[in-house]
VOPAGU-2260 file (C-alpha; in pm, 1 decimal, decimal comma):
REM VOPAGU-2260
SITE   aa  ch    i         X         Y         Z
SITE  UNK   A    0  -13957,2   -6445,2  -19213,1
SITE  UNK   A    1  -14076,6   -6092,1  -19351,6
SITE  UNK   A    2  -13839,3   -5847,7  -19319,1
SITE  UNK   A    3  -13955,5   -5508,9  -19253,7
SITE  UNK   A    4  -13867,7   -5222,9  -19498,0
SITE  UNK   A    5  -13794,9   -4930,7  -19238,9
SITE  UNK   A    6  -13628,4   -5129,5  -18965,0
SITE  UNK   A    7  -13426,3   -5384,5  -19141,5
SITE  UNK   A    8  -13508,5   -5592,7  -18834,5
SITE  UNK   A    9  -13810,5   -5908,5  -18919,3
SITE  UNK   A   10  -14140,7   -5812,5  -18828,3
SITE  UNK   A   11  -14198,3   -6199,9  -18778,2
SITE  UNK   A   12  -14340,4   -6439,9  -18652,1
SITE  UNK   A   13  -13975,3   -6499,5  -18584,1
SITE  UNK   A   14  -13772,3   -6694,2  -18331,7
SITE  UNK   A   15  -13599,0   -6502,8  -18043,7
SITE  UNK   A   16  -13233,7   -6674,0  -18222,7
SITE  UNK   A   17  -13369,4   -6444,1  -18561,9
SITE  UNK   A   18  -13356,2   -6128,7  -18451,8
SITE  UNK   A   19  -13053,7   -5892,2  -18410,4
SITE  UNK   A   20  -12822,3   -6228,9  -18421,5
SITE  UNK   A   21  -12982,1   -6365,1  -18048,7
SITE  UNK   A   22  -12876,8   -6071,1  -17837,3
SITE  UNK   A   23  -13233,0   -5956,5  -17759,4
SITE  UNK   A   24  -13327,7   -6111,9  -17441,1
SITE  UNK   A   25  -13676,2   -6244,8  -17312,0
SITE  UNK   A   26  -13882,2   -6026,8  -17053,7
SITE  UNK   A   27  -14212,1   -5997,4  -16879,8
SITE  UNK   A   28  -14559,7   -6040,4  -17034,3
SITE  UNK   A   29  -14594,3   -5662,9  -17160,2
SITE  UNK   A   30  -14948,8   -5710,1  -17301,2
SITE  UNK   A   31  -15089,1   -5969,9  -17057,1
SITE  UNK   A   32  -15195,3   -6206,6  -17281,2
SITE  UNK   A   33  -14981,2   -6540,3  -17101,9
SITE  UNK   A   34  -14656,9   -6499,4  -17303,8
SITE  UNK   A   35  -14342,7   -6377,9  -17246,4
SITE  UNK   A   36  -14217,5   -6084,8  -17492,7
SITE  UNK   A   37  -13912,1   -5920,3  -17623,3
SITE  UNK   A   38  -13750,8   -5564,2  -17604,0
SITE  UNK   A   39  -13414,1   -5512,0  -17764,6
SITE  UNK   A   40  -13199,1   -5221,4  -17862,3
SITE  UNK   A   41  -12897,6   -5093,3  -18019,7
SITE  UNK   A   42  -12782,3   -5155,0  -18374,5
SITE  UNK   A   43  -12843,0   -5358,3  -18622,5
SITE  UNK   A   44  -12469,1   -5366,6  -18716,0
SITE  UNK   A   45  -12173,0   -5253,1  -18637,7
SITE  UNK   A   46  -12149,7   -5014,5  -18933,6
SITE  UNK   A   47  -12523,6   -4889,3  -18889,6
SITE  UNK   A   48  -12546,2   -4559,2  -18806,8
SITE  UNK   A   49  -12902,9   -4620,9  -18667,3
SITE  UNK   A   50  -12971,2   -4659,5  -18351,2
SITE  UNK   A   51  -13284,0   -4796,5  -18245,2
SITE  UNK   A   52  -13492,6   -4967,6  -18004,4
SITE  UNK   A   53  -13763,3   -5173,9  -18054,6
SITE  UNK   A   54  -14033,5   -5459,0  -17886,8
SITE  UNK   A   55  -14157,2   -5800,3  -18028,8
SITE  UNK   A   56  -14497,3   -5956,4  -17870,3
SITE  UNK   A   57  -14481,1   -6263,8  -17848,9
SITE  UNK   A   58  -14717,3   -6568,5  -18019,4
SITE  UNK   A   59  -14810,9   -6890,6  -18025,9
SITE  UNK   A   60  -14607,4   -6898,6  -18387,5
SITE  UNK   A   61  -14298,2   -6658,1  -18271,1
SITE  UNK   A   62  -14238,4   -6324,5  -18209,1
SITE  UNK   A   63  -14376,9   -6012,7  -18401,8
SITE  UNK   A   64  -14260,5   -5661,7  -18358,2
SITE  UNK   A   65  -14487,7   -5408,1  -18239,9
SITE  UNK   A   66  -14305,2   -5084,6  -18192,6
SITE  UNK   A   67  -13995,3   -4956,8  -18268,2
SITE  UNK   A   68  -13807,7   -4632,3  -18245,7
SITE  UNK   A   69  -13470,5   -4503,2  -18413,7
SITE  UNK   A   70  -13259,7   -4290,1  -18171,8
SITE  UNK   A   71  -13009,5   -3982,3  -18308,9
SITE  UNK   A   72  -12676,4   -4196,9  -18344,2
SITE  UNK   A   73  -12495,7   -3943,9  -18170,8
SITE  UNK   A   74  -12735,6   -3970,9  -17873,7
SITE  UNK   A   75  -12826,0   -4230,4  -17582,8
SITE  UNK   A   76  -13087,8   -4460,6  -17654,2
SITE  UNK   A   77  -13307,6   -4535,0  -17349,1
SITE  UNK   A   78  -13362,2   -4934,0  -17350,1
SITE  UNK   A   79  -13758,7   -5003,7  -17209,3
SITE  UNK   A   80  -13758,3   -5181,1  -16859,7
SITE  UNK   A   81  -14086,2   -5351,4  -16705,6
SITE  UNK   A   82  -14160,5   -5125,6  -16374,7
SITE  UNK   A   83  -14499,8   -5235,5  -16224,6
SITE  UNK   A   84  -14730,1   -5577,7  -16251,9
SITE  UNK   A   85  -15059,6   -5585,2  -16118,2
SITE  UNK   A   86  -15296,9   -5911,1  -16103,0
SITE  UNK   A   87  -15485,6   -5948,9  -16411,6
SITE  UNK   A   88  -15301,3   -5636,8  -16582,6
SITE  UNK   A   89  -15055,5   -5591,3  -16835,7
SITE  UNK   A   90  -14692,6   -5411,0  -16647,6
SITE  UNK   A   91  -14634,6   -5045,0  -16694,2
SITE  UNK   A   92  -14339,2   -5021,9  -16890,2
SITE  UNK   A   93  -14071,5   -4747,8  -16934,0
SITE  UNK   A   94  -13882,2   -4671,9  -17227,7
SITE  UNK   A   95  -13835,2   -4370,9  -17394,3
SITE  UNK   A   96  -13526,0   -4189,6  -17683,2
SITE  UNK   A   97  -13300,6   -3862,2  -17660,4
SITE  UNK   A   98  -13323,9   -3586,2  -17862,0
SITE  UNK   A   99  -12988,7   -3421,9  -17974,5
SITE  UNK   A  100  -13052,1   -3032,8  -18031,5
SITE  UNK   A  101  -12883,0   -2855,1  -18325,6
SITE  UNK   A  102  -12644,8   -2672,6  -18016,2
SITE  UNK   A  103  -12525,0   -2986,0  -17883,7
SITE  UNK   A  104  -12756,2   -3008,2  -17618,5
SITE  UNK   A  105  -12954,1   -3324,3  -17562,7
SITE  UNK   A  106  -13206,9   -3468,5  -17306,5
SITE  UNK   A  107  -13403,5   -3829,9  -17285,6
SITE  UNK   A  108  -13782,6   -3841,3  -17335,0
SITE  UNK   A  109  -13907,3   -4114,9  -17105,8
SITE  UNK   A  110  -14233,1   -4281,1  -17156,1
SITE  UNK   A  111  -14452,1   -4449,0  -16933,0
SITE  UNK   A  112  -14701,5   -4708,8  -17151,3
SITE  UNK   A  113  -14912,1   -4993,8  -17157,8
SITE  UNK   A  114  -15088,6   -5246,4  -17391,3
SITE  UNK   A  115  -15412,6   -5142,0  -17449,0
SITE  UNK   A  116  -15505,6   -5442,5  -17672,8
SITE  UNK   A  117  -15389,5   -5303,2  -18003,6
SITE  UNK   A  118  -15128,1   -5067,7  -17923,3
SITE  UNK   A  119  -14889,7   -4953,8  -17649,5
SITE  UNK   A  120  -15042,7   -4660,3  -17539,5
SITE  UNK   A  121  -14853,6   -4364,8  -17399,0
SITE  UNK   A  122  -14993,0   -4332,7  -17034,1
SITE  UNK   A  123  -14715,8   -3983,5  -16937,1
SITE  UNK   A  124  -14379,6   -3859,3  -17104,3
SITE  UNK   A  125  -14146,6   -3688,3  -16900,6
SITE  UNK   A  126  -13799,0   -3546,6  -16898,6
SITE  UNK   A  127  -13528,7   -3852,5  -16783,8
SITE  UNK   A  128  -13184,8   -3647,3  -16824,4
SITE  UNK   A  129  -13022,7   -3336,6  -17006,1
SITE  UNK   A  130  -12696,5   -3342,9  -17119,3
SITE  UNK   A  131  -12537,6   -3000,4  -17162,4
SITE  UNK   A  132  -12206,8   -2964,0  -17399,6
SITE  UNK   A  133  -12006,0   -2702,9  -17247,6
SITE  UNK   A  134  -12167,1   -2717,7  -16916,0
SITE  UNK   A  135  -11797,3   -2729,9  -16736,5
SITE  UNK   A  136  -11882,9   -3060,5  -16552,6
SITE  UNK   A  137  -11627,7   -3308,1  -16514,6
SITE  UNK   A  138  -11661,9   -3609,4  -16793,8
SITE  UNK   A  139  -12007,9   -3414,0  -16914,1
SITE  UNK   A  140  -12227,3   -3593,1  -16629,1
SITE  UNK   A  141  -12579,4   -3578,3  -16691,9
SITE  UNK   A  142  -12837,8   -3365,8  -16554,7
SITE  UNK   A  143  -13175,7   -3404,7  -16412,7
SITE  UNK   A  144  -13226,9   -3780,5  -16329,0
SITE  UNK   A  145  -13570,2   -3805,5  -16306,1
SITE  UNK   A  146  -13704,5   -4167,6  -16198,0
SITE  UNK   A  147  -14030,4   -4347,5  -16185,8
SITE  UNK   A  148  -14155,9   -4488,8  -15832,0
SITE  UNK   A  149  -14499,6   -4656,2  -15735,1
SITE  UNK   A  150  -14586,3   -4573,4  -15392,1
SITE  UNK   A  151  -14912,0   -4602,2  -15216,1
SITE  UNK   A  152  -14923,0   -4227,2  -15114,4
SITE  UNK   A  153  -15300,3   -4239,8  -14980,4
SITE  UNK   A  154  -15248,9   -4640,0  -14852,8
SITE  UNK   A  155  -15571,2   -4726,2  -14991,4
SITE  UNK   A  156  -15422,2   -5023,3  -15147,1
SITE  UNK   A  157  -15353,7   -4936,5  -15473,2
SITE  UNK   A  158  -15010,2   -4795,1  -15614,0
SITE  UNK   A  159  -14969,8   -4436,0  -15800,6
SITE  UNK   A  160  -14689,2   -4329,5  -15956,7
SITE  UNK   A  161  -14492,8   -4087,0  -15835,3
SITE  UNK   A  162  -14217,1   -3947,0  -16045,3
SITE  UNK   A  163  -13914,0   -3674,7  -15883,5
SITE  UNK   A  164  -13559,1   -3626,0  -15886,7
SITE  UNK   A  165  -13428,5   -3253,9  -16014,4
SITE  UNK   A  166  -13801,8   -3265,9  -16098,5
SITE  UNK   A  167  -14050,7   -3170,4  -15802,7
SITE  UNK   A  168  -14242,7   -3476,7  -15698,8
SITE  UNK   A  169  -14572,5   -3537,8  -15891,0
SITE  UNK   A  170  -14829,0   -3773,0  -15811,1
SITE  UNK   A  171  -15025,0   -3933,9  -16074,1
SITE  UNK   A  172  -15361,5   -4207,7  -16043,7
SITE  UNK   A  173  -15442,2   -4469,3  -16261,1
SITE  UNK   A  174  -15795,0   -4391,0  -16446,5
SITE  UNK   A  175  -15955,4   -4560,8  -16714,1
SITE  UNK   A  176  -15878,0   -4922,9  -16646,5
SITE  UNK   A  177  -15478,2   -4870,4  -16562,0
SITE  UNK   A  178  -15483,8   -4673,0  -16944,2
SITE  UNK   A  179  -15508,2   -4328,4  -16860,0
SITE  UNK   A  180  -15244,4   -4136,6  -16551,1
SITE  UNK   A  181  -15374,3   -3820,5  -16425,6
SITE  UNK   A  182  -15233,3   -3580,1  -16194,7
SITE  UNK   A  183  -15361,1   -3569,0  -15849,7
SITE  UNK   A  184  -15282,1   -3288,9  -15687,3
SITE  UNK   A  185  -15416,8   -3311,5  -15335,6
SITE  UNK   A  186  -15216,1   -3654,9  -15276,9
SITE  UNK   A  187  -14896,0   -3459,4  -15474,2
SITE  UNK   A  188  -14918,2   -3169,7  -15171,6
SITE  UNK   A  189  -14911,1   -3476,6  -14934,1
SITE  UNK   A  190  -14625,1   -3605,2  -15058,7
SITE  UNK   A  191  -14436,2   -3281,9  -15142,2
SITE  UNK   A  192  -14519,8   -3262,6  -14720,9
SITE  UNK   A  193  -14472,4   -3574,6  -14568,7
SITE  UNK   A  194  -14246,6   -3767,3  -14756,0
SITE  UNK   A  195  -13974,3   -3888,1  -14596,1
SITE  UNK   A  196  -13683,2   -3738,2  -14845,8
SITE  UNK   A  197  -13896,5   -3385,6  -14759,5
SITE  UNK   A  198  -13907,2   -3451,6  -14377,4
SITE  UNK   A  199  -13554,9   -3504,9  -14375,6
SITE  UNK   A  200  -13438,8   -3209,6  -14591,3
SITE  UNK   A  201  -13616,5   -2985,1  -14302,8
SITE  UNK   A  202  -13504,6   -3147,2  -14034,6
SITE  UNK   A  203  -13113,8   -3102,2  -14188,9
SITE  UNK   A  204  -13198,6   -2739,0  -14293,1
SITE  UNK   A  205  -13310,1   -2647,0  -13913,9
SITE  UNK   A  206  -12960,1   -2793,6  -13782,8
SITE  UNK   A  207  -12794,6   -2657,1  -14086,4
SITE  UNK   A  208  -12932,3   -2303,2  -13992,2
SITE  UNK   A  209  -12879,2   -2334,0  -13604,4
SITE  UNK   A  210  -12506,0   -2420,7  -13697,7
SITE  UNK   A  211  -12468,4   -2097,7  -13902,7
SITE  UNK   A  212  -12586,5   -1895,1  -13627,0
SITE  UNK   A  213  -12366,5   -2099,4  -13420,4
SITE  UNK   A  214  -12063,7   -1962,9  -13635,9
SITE  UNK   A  215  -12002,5   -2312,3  -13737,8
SITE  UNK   A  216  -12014,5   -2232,1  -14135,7
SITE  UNK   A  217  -11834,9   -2576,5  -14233,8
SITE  UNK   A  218  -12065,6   -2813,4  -14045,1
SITE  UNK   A  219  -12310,7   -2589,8  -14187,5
SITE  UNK   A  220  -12221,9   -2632,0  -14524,4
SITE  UNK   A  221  -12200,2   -2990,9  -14493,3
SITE  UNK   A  222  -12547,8   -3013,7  -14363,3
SITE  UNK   A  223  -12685,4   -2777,6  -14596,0
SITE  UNK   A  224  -12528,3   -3046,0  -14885,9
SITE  UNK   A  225  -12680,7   -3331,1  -14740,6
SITE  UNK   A  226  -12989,8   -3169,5  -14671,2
SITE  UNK   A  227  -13022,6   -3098,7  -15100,0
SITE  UNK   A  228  -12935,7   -3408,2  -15198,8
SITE  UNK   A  229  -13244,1   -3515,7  -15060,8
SITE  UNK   A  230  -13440,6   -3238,4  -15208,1
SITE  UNK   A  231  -13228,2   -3174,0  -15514,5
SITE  UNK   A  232  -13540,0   -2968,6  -15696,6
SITE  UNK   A  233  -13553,0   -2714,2  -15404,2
SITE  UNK   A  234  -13278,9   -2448,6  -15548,2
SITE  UNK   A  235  -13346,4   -2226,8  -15305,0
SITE  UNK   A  236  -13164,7   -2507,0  -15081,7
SITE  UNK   A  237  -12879,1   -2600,0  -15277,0
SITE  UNK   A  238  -12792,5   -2190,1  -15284,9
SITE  UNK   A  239  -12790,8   -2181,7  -14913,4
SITE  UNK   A  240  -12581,1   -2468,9  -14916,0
SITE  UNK   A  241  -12368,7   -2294,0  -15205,0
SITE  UNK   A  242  -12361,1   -1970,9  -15010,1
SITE  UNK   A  243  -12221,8   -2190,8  -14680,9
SITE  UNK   A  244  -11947,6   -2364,4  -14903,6
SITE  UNK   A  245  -11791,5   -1984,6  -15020,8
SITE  UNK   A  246  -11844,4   -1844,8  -14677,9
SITE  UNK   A  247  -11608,7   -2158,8  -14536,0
SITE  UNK   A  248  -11361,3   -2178,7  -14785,9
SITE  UNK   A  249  -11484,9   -2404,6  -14977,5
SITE  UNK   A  250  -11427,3   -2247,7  -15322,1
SITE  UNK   A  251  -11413,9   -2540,7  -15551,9
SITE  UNK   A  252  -11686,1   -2742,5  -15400,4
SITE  UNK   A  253  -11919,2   -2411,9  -15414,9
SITE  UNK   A  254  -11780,7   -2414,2  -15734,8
SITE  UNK   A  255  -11897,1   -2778,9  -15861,2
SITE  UNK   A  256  -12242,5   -2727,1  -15692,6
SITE  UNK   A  257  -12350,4   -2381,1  -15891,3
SITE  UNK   A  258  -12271,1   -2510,3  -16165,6
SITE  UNK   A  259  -12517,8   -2769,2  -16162,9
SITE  UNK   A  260  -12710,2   -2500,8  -15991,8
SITE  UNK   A  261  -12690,2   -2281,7  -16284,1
SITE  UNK   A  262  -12779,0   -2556,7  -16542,6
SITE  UNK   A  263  -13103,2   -2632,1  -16350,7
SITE  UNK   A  264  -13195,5   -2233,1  -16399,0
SITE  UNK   A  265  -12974,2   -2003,1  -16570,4
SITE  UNK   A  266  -13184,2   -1742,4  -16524,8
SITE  UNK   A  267  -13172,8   -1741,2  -16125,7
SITE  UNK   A  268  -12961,7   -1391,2  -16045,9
SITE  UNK   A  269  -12924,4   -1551,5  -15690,2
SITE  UNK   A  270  -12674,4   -1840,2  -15841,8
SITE  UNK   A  271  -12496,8   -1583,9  -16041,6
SITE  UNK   A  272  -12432,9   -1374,9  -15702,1
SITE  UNK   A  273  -12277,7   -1664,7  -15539,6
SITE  UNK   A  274  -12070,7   -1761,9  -15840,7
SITE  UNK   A  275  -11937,6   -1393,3  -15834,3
SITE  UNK   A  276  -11862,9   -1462,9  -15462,6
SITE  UNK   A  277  -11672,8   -1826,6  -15531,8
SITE  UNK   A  278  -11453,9   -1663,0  -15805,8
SITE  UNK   A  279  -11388,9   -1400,8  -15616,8
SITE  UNK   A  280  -11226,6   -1581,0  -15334,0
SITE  UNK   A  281  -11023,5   -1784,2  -15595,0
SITE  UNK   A  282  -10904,5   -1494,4  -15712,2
SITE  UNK   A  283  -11043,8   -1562,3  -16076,1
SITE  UNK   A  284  -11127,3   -1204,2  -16213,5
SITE  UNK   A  285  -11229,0   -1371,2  -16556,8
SITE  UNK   A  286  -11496,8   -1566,3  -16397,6
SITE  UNK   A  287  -11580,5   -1305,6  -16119,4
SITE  UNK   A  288  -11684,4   -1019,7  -16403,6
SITE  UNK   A  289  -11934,1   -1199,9  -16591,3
SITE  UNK   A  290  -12100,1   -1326,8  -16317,8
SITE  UNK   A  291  -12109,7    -988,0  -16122,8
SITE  UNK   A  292  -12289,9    -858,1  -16452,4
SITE  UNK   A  293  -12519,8   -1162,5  -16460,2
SITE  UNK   A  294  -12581,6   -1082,3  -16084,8
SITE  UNK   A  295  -12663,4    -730,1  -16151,2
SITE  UNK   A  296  -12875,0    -820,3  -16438,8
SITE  UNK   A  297  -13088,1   -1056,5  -16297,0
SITE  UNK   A  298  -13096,8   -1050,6  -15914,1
SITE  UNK   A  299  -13413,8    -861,2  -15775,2
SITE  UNK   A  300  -13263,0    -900,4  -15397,8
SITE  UNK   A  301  -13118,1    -600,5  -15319,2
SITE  UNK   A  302  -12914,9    -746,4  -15051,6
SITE  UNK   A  303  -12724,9    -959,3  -15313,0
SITE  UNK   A  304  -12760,6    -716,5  -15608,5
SITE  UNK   A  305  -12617,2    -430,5  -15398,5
SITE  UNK   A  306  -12296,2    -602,6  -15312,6
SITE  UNK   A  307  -12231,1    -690,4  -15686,0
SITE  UNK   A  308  -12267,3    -337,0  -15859,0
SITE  UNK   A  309  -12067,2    -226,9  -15564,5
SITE  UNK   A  310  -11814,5    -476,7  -15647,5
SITE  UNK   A  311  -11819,4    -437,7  -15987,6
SITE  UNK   A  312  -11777,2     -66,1  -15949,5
SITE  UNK   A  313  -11469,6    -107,4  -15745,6
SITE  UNK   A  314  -11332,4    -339,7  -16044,0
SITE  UNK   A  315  -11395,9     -25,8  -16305,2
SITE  UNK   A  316  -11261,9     192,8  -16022,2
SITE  UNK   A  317  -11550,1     384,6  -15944,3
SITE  UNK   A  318  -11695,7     491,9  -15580,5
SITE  UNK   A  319  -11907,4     243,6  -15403,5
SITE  UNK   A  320  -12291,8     316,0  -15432,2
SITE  UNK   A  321  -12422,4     549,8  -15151,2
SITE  UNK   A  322  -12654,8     357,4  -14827,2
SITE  UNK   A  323  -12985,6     327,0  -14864,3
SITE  UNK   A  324  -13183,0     286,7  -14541,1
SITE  UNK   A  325  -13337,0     -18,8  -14684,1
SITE  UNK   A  326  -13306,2    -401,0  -14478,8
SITE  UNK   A  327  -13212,8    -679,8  -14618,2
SITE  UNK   A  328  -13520,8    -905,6  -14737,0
SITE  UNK   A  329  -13341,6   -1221,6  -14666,9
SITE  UNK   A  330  -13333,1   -1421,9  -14331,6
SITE  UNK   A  331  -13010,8   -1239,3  -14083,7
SITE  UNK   A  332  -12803,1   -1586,0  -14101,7
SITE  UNK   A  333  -12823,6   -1554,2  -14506,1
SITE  UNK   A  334  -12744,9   -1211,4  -14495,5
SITE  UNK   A  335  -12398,7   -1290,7  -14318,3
SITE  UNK   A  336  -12298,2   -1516,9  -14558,8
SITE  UNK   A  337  -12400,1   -1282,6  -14801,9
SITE  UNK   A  338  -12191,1    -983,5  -14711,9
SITE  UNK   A  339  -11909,4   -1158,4  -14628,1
SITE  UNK   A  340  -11900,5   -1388,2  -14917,6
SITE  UNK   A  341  -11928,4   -1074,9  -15143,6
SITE  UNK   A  342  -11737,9    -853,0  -14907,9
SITE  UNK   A  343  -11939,9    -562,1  -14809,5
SITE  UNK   A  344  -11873,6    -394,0  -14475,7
């Protein structure tokens, strides 16, 4: 057994019982070549501070280790799964490591590869998860779950991968042999259009919208939820269903869900509008004054931005703003919750 000078882990030929004391454990034929090989991760002791993950081929005379990867210790290592066999083909597998930022911040690079007779080649990266320190969510959950599915969007037989989540769905062909993913976008429109997650989300945003003009704001907001958890990319959806939580009372849920609005795009002025709204009617002027600045700041909508300097004047004790003859440029069921989530007259 050879033991290899950066890892500390043998490079082999080794027995599965040799490395990292038995715990790795057997998986598919990753290079296609008839035998099984080996993916394990963690560390190497208890003590170690590195954290690392790492993949043996297997060989008529034992295991050798082709790749391996050390992790920050203070982040998540991604372990590799197999995702997709074809006849005659090496599988598609996923693995990937997070990166821990100097401001505490941290999200997963996953990877997408396949043997391409010497080497695991890197077919797409992507974003897994984000982590966000002071992000206010409970037990700091992670954001941005991004998966990997292989879905015959065309049916023309053959699988492409499709990958969504807080990421807008993206469809990618195989090219070159199964070595080589690139980005289709005619078959991505299709599936941004026809999906069934997308079909749904409409069809719960057209009931969510008929209840709101029905005056039913709670059923609304209910809808409006479900309706972004199938679409959880479109923000545009998850502020109408924000906008229906404050306008029903439902403070701490509206709450919960800009938050995670925010982290997806802290630059959105809409999000901060709402959040001025929500902290508002929980009577929490030391969340309700940054937020009214952030709204004014950033908002471009004059039907929210109005509201907030007006409100934010009335804080300093100044005079509201004088009328401008101007409409509001959002639909007439939005602008209700609007002004009565902010409180103009």
């Amino acid at each position: 057994m050879v033991s290899c000078k950066l890892t500390t882990l043998p490079c082999g030929p080794v027995s599965p019982d040799r490395i990292f004391s038995n715990s790795g454990e057997e998986t598919d034929d990753l290079d296609g070549d008839g035998l099984r090989d080996l993916v394990v991760g963690g560390r190497v002791s208890v003590q170690s501070k590195e954290v690392f993950a790492a993949i043996y081929r297997g060989s008529d005379s034992g295991y050798m280790l082709a790749d391996f990867r050390v992790v920050p210790a203070r982040a998540e290592p991604t372990f590799a799964s197999v995702l997709l066999t074809e006849s005659g083909k090496p599988p598609v597998l996923r693995d990937g490591h997070d990166l821990v930022e100097s401001n505490g911040r941290s999200y997963s690079v996953a990877r997408l590869r396949r043997f391409d007779g010497q080497r695991f080649r890197t077919l797409l990266t992507f974003c897994a998860h984000r982590s966000e320190p002071s992000s206010g969510l409970p037990g700091g959950v992670r954001q941005g779950l991004n998966r990997v599915d292989f879905i015959d969007v065309d049916k023309d037989g053959s699988k492409e991968v499709v990958i969504q989540g807080l990421l807008a769905p993206t469809v990618f062909r195989f090219n070159d042999g199964g070595l080589l993913l690139m980005e289709d976008r005619g078959l991505t429109r299709t599936f941004r259009e026809s999906g069934p997650e997308s079909v749904r989300a409409r069809a719960l945003r057209d009931e969510a919208e008929k209840l709101i003009d029905a005056g039913e704001v709670r059923r609304a907001a209910e809808v409006y939820q479900r309706a972004f958890l199938s679409m959880p990319y479109d923000l545009e959806l998850g502020q109408a269903a924000a906008d229906a939580q404050v306008r029903g009372g439902l403070s701490e849920r509206a709450l919960e869900m800009l938050t995670r609005l925010r982290f997806q795009d802290p630059e959105r002025g809409s999000i901060a509008c709402t959040l001025a709204a929500t902290y508002r009617s929980m009577r929490n002027p030391v969340g309700e004054l940054p937020a009214l600045r952030a709204c004014v700041e950033k908002e471009t909508d004059e039907a929210r931005r109005r509201p907030a300097m007006n409100r934010l004047r009335e804080l300093q004790g100044l005079s509201p703003l004088p009328a401008t003859p101007s409409g509001p440029a959002i639909s007439p069921s939005q602008q209700a919750i609007v002004d009565e989530a902010l409180g103009s007259p």
